[in-house]
C-alpha positions in Angstrom: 2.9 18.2 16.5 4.4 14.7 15.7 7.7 14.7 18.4 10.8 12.7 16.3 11.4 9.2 17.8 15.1 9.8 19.4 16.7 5.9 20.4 19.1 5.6 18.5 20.1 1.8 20.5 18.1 -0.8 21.5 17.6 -0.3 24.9 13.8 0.3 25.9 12.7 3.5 24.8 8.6 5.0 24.9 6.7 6.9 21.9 3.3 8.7 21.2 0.0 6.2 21.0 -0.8 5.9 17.4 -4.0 7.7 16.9 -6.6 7.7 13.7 -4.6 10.2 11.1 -8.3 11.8 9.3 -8.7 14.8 7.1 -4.9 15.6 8.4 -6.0 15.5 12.1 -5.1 13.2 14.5 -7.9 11.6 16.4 -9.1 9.0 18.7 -11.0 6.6 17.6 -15.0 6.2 18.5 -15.0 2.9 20.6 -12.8 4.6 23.2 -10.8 1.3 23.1 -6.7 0.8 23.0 -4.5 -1.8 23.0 -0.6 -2.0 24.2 2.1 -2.2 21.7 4.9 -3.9 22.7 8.6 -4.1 22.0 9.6 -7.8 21.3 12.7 -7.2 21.9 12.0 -6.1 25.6 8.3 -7.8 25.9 6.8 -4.6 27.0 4.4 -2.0 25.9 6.3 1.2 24.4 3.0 3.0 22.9 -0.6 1.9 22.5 -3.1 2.1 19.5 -6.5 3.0 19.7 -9.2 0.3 17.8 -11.6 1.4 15.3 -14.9 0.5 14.1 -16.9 1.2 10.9 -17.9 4.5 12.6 -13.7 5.3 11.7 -13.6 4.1 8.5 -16.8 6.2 7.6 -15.2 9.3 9.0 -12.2 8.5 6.9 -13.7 7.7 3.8 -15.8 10.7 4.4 -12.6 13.0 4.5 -10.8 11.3 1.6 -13.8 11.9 -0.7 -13.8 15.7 -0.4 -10.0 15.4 -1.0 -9.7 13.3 -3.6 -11.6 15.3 -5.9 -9.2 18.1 -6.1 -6.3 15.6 -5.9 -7.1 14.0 -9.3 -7.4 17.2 -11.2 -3.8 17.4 -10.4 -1.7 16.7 -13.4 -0.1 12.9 -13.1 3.9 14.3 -13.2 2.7 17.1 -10.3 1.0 14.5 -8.3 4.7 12.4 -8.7 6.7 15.4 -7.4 5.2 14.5 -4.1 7.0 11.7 -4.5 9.9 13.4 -5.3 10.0 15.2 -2.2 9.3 12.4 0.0 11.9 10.6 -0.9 14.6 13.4 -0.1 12.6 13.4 3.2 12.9 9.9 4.2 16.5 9.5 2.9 17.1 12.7 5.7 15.3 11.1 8.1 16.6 7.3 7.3 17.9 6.8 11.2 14.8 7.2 12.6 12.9 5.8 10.4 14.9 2.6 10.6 15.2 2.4 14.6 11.3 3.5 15.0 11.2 0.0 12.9 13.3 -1.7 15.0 11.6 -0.8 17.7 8.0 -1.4 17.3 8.7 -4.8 15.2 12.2 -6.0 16.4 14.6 -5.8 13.5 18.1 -5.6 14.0 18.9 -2.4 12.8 20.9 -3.3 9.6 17.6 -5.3 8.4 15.6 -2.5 9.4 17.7 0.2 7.6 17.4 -2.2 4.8 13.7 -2.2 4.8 13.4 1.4 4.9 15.6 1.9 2.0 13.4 -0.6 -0.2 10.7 1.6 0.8 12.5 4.3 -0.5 13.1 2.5 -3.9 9.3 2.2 -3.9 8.6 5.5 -3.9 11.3 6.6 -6.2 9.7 3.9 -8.8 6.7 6.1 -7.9 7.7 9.1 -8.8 8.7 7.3 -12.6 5.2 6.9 -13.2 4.9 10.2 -15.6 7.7 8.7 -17.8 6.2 5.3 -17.5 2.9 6.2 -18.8 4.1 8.7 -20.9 2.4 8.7 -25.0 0.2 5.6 -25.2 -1.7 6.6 -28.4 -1.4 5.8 -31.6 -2.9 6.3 -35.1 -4.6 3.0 -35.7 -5.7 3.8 -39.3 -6.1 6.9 -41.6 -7.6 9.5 -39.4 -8.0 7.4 -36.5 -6.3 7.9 -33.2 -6.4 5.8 -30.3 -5.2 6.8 -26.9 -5.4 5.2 -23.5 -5.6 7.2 -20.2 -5.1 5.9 -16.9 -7.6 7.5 -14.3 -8.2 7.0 -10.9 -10.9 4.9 -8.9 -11.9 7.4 -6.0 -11.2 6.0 -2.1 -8.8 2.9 -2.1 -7.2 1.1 1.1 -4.3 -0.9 2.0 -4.0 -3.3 4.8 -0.9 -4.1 5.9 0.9 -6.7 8.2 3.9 -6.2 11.3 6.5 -7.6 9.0 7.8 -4.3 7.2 5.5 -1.5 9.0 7.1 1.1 6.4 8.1 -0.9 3.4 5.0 -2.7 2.9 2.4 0.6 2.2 5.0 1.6 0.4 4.5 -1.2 -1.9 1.4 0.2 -2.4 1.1 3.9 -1.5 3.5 5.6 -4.5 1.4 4.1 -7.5 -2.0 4.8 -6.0 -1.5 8.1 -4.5 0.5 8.8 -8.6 -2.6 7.8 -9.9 -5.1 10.1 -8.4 -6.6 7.9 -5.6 -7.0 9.1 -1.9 -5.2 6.3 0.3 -6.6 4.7 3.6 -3.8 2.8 5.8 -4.8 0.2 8.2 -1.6 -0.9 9.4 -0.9 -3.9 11.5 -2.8 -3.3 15.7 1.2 -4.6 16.3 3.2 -2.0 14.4 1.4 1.3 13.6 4.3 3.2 14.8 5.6 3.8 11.4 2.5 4.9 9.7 2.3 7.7 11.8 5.8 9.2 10.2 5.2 8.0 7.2 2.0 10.9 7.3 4.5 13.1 8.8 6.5 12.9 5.8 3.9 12.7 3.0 2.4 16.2 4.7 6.2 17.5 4.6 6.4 16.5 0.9 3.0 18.4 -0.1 0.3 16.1 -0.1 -2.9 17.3 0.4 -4.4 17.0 3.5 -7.4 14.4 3.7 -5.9 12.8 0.4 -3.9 10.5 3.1 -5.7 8.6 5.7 -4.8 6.4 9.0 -7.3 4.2 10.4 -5.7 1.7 13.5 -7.6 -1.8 14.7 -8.0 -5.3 14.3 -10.8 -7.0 12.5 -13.6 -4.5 13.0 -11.8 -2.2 11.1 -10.5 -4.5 8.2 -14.4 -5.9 7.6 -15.5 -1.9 7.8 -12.7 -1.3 5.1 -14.2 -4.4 3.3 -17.4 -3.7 3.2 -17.7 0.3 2.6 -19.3 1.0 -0.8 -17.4 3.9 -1.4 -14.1 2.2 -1.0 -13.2 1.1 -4.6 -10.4 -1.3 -4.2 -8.1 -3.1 -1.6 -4.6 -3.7 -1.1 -4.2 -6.7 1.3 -0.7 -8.2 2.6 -0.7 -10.9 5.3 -1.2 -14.7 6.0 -3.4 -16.6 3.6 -6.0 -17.3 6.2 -7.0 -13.3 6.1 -5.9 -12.9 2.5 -8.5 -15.8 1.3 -11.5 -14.2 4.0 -10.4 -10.4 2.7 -10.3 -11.1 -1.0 -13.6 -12.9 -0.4 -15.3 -10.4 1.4 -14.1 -7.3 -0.5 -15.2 -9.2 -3.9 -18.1 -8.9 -3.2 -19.2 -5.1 -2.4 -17.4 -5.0 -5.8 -14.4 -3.8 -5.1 -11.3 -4.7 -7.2 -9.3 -6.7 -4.4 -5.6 -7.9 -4.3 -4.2 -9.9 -1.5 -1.1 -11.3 -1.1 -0.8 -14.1 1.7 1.6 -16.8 2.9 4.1 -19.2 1.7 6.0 -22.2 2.4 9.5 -21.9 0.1 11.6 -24.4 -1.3 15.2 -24.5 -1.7 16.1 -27.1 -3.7 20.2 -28.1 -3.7 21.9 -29.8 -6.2 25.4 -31.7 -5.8 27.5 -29.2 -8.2 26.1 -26.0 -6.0 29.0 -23.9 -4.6 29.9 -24.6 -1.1 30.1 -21.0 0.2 27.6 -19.1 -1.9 25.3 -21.4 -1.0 25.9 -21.7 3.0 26.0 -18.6 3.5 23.0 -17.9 0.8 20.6 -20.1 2.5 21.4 -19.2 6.0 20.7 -15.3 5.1 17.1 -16.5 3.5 16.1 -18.4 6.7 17.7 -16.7 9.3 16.6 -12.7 8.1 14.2 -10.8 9.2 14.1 -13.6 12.4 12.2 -16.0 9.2 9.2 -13.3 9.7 8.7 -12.9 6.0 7.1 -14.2 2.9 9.9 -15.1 1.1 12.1 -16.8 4.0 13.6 -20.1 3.1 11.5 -22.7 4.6 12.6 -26.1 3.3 15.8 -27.2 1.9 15.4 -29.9 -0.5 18.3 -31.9 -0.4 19.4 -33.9 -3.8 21.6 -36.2 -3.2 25.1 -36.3 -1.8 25.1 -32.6 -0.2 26.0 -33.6 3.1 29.7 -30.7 2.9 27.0 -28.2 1.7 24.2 -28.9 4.7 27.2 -29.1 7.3 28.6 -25.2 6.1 25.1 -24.3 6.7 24.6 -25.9 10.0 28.1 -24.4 11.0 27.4 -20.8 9.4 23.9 -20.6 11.3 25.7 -21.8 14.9 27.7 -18.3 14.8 24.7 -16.0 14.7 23.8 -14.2 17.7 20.8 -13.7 19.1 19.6 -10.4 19.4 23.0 -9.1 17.5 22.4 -10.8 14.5 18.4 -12.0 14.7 16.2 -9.7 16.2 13.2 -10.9 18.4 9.9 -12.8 17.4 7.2 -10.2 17.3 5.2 -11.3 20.2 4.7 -14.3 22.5 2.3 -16.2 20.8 4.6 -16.4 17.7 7.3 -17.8 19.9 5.3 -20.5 21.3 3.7 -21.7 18.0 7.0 -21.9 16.3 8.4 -23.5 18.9 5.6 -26.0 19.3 6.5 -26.9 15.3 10.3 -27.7 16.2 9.2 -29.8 19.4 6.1 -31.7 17.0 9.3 -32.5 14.7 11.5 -33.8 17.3 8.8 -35.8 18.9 7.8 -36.9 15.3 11.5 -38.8 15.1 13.2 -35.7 13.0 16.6 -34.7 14.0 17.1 -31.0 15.4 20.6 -30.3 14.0 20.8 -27.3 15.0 18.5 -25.8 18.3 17.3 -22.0 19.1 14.9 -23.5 21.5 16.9 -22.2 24.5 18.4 -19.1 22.6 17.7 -15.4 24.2 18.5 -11.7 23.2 17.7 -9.1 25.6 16.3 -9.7 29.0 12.2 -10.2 28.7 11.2 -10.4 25.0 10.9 -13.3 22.6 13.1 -15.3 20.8 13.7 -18.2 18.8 17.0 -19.5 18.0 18.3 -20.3 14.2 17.1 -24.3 14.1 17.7 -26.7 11.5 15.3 -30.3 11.8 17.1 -33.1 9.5 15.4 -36.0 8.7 11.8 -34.6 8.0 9.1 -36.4 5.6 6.8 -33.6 3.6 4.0 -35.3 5.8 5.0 -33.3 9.0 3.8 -29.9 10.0 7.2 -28.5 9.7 7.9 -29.4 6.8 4.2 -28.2 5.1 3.3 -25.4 7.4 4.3 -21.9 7.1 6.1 -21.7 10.4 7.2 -17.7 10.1 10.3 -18.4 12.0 13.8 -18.7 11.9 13.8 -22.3 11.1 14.8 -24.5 8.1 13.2 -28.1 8.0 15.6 -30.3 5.4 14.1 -32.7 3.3 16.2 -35.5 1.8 15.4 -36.4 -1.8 17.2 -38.5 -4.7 16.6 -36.6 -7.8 15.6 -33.1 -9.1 12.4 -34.5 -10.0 11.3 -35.6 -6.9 12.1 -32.2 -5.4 10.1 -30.1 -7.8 7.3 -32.4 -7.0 7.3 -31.4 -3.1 7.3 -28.0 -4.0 4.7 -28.2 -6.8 2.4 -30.1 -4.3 2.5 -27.4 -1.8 -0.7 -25.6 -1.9 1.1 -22.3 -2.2 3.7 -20.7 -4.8 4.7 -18.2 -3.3 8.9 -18.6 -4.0 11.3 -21.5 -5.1 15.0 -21.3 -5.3 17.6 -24.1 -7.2 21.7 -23.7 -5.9 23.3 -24.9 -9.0 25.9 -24.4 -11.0 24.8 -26.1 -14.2 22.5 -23.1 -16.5 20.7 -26.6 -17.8 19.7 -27.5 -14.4 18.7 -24.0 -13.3 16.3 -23.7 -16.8 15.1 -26.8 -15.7 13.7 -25.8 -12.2 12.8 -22.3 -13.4 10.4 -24.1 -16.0 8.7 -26.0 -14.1 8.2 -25.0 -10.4 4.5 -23.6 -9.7 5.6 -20.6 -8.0 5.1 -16.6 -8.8 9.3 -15.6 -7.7 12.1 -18.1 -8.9 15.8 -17.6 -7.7 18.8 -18.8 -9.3 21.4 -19.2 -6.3 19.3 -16.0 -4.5 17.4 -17.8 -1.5 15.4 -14.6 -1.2 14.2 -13.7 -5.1 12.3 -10.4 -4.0 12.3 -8.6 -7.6 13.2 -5.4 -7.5 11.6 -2.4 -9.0 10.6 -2.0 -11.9 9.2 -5.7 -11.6 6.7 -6.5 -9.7 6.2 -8.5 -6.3 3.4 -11.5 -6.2 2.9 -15.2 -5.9 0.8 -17.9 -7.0 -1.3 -20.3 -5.7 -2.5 -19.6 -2.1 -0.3 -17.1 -1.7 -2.2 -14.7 -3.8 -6.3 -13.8 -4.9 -6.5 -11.3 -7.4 -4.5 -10.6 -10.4 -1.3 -9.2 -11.2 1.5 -7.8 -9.4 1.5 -5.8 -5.9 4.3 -3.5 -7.1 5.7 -2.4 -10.2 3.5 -1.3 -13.5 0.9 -3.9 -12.3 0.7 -1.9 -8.9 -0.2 1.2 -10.8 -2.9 -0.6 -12.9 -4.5 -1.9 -10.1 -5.1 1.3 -8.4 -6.0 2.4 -11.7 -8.9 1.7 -14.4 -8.2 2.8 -18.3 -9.8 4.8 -20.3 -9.6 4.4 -24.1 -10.4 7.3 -26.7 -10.4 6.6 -30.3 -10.9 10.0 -32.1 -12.0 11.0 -36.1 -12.1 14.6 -37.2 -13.0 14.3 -40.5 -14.1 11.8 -43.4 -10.9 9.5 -45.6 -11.0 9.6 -49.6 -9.8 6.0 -49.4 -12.3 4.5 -46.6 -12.2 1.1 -45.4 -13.6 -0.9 -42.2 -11.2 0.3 -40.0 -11.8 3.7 -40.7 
C-alpha cells in the first residue's frame, strides 16, 4: 500500500524509496543497487531509488506483453474512460501531487501546481482520442470503401527527465496507453517520486494491471530499454547529448524512436515592443522553473535602442526571491556548471548586470540567483550553450536581420520569440526563424493541446510532434482497408 505524501510546506520532509512498479507489484530491482534522492531545496536525501539492469527491463517487458494483449481488444473509447477517471483522480489529489513535485525536483509550489495541471490537460486531450479518430473512411469510388484504423504497436517506453517528473510522461502516457500499447516509465534516477503516484492513480482509474510499468536507473536501464526487441518504440525527453545517443541507438533494433532534446532560445526585441508586457514577459521565461526547462529564454537579442526595455527587466528580475519566487537548482553539479558559465562571461569581459552568484534559499541546497550578462558576443559559451539556469545572456544587435541570423545559426531550433508591436515585423520573424515553437510577445510558446510540442534542429530526432494528434500517431501504426462487395455496371480503373 502506497502511503499519501503529507508536506504540505517546504520544510524537509521523507517518502517511500521508489521501487520497480511490474506486473502491478512493486519490486526491487536485480542489482541490489540504490541511490539517494535528494531535495535541492535542502541538499539532502528524502528517498532513494533502486538501479536496474536489462534483467528489469526483461521482467517488465515480460509483464507488459501478457497484458497488453487483452488491453488492445479493449474498445478505443473504453480504453479512454481510463483516462476519464484519472483525471477526476489527480484533479482530487492536485495538492499532493504538486508538493510531491516540489519536493523531489524543487519547484516553488505555484510552478509545480502549474505543472501538474498541464499534466492534467494531457490526459484530458487523452481521453478526446475516440472523438478525434472518430469515422476516417470514405467511399473512394462506386462500391469502394476505404477506411483507416489506428492499431497499436505492442510494448512501448518513455524516458523521461527531472524537469516535470509528472507532466512530462504525461506528454506521452494518455495517447499511447488510448491506443492500445502497454507503457514502460523510466523516469529520471533524480525524480521518480512522482511516477510512483502517477501508478497509484492509473490503478485507481482501472487500468489493467501489467498494462503500466515502472523501471528506475541510469544508463543501464535506458540502453536495456534501447535495445530490447520486443520494445516497439521510444519516447525520449532530455538534453541533446542523450537524445542524439538514444535516437541512435534505439534506430537501430528498429524501433520507431522520438527524442526530444535541448535548446538554446532567442528573444529577439524590437524598439516599438511594450515596456511592461515585455519586462515582465521575458523575466517569467528566464527566471521559471529556476531556467530548468526547454523552452526558458536564454538570449535576448537586443535591436537597437531598447536600453528602457532591458533596464524594466533588470529591475523586475532584482525583486524575485530566492527560494520564494525561484526554487532550487536540482543538484550540485548543476549549480556549479551554471555558475562556471556566468564567471567564464565575466572573465571573458561581459558585464554581469544583474548577479545570483551569491543568492540562497533555504539553508543547505542549491541555488543560483536570477543573472543577466550584458555585453556578450554569440562566440561565448554563454551565449551558445544551453546553460539550464536562471540566466539571460543579452546580445546587442543593429537590425532584425542580424538577429534572426544568430538564432538561425544556432545548431538547435528548439524556440524563438519577437516582442513587437508591429503584425509586419512579427510575420517577419515567424517566417523565417529555424525553430519548431515561435512566440509572438509569449517568451515561453509551449502550445497547448490540441497542438503538439516539438522542435527542430538538434533539439529533436525523429518526426512529428511529442504531444497532440502526432503523439497518438506515433504510438500508433495505421491500418488501411479498402473493401468491394460486389461488381459496378459502369466500371472504371478506380473501381
Amino acid at each position: 500500500m502506497i502511503p499519501p505524501f503529507t508536506a504540505r510546506s517546504y520544510d524537509f520532509a521523507e517518502w517511500i524509496p521508489a521501487r520497480n512498479y511490474i506486473g502491478g507489484e512493486w519490486q526491487d530491482s536485480a542489482t541490489g543497487n540504490w541511490m539517494p534522492i535528494e531535495n535541492p531545496r535542502h541538499g539532502k536525501a528524502m528517498s532513494k531509488v533502486c538501479l536496474s539492469d536489462a534483467r528489469d527491463v526483461a521482467a517488465a517487458v515480460d509483464a507488459c506483453k501478457a497484458a497488453q494483449k487483452g488491453w488492445a481488444l479493449v474498445p478505443l473509447k473504453e480504453r479512454a474512460q481510463v483516462m476519464f477517471r484519472l483525471k477526476q483522480l489527480m484533479e482530487r489529489d492536485l495538492e499532493e501531487l504538486a508538493w510531491l513535485v516540489s519536493h523531489e525536483n524543487g519547484k516553488v509550489i505555484e510552478e509545480a501546481r502549474a505543472s501538474v495541471m498541464k499534466g492534467i490537460e494531457c490526459v484530458e486531450f487523452g481521453a478526446s482520442l475516440p472523438n478525434a479518430k472518430a469515422g476516417e473512411q470514405m467511399d473512394v469510388s462506386r462500391g469502394v470503401n476505404c477506411s483507416e484504423t489506428h492499431e497499436p504497436l505492442g510494448v512501448v517506453a518513455g524516458i523521461t527527465p527531472f524537469n516535470f517528473p509528472i507532466m512530462v510522461p504525461l506528454w506521452m502516457l494518455p495517447q499511447a496507453l488510448v491506443g492500445g500499447n502497454a507503457f514502460i516509465l523510466k523516469p529520471s534516477e533524480q525524480v521518480p517520486l512522482g511516477a510512483i503516484k502517477l501508478a497509484q492513480l492509473l490503478e485507481e482509474a482501472g487500468l489493467p494491471r501489467g498494462v503500466f510499468a515502472i523501471v528506475n536507473g541510469a544508463a543501464d536501464a535506458v540502453n536495456a530499454i534501447c535495445d530490447h526487441e520486443d520494445i516497439k518504440a521510444v519516447g525520449f525527453v532530455g538534453s541533446t547529448k542523450i537524445a542524439r545517443h538514444v535516437y541512435a541507438r534505439a534506430s537501430a533494433s528498429g524501433k520507431q524512436a522520438l527524442c526530444l532534446g535541448g535548446a538554446k532560445n532567442h528573444l529577439m526585441v524590437v524598439p516599438d515592443a511594450d515596456v511592461k508586457l515585455t519586462a515582465e514577459n521575458v523575466v517569467a521565461s528566464f527566471t521559471g522553473c529556476s531556467g530548468q526547462r526547454c523552452m526558458a529564454a536564454s538570449v535576448l537579442l537586443a535591436i537597437g535602442d531598447v536600453q528602457p526595455i532591458i533596464d524594466r527587466i533588470a529591475e523586475s528580475a532584482g525583486k524575485l526571491q530566492v527560494g520564494k519566487d525561484l526554487g532550487p537548482i536540482i543538484n550540485k553539479a548543476s549549480e556549479e556548471r551554471i555558475l562556471g558559465f556566468i564567471n567564464d562571461a565575466e572573465a571573458r569581459g561581459a558585464k554581469i548586470l544583474l548577479d545570483g552568484r551569491q543568492k540562497r534559499g533555504d539553508d543547505g541546497g542549491y541555488w543560483v540567483g536570477p543573472t543577466i550578462i550584458d555585453g556578450a558576443t554569440t562566440a561565448i559559451p554563454a551565449a551558445k550553450d544551453e546553460i539550464f539556469g536562471p540566466v539571460l545572456t543579452i546580445v546587442r544587435v543593429k537590425n532584425l536581420d542580424d538577429a534572426i541570423a544568430i538564432e538561425n545559426a544556432n545548431p538547435y531550433g528548439n524556440a524563438a520569440c519577437v516582442y513587437t508591436t508591429s503584425g509586419a515585423v512579427a510575420d517577419y520573424v515567424t517566417e523565417r526563424v529555424e525553430a519548431g515553437m515561435v512566440g509572438v510577445n509569449i517568451g515561453v510558446p509551449v502550445p497547448r493541446e490540441p497542438f503538439g510540442f516539438g522542435g527542430w534542429n538538434h533539439s529533436k530526432f525523429g518526426h512529428g510532434n511529442i504531444t497532440g494528434m502526432d503523439g497518438f500517431r506515433f504510438w500508433t501504426r495505421p491500418r488501411k482497408i479498402t473493401v468491394k462487395w460486389a461488381l459496378q455496371k459502369d466500371q472504371n480503373w478506380m473501381n
